[in-house]
C-alpha positions, 0 to 999 in steps of 0.5 A: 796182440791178435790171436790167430784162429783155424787155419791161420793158426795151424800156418803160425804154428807150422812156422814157428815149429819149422823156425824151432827145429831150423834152429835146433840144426845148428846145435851140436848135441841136436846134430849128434842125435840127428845123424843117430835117427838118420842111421837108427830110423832105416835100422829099424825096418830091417831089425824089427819085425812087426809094426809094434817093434818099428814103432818102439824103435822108431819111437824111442830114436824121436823121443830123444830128438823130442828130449834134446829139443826141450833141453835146449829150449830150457838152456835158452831161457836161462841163458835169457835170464842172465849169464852169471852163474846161479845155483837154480841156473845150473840145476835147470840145465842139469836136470835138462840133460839128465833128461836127454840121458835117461831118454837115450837110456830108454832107447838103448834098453829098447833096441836092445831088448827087441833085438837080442830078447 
């Protein structure tokens, strides 16, 4: 397999990345979280009140997008691995969604905090 390098490398990457997130879209936990950025990303131009705060806001919104995009990518290969059911199997996808939920909790104390702090 040829490795690609420079620029060529940056037009793969991008592509991939774009195939990623094409997928993704179709997840209903991704669109959940899509359509909470979508209203929480605009918010937060009009809640916060300097470019420190617009960025935790904003930041925090991204990183549960980021989190979700990992815990699906984790549920993909166990899935790969095998359909019936294994201990470590369940664990990965638990600790996947774990994930998701402190990230949603790191956003909700955020927007919290720099809203009514």
């Amino acid at each position: 397999m040829q490795k690609h390098k420079g620029f060529t490398h940056l037009v793969k990457a991008t592509g991939y990345s774009i195939k990623g997130l094409k997928q993704a879209v179709t997840e209903t936990a991704f669109q959940h979280e899509l359509i909470m950025a979508v209203v929480l990303i605009p918010a937060a131009f009009w809640l916060g009140e300097s470019a420190v705060e617009w960025a935790l806001m904003i930041g925090s919104v991204l990183l549960v997008l980021i989190v979700e995009l990992l815990n699906s990518a984790i549920e993909s290969v166990v899935d790969r691995v095998g359909t019936e059911y294994h201990e470590l199997s369940g664990r990965a996808k638990d600790l996947g969604s774990a994930a998701v939920t402190m990230a949603l909790a790191i956003m909700t104390i955020t927007w919290l905090l720099l809203i009514f702090a």
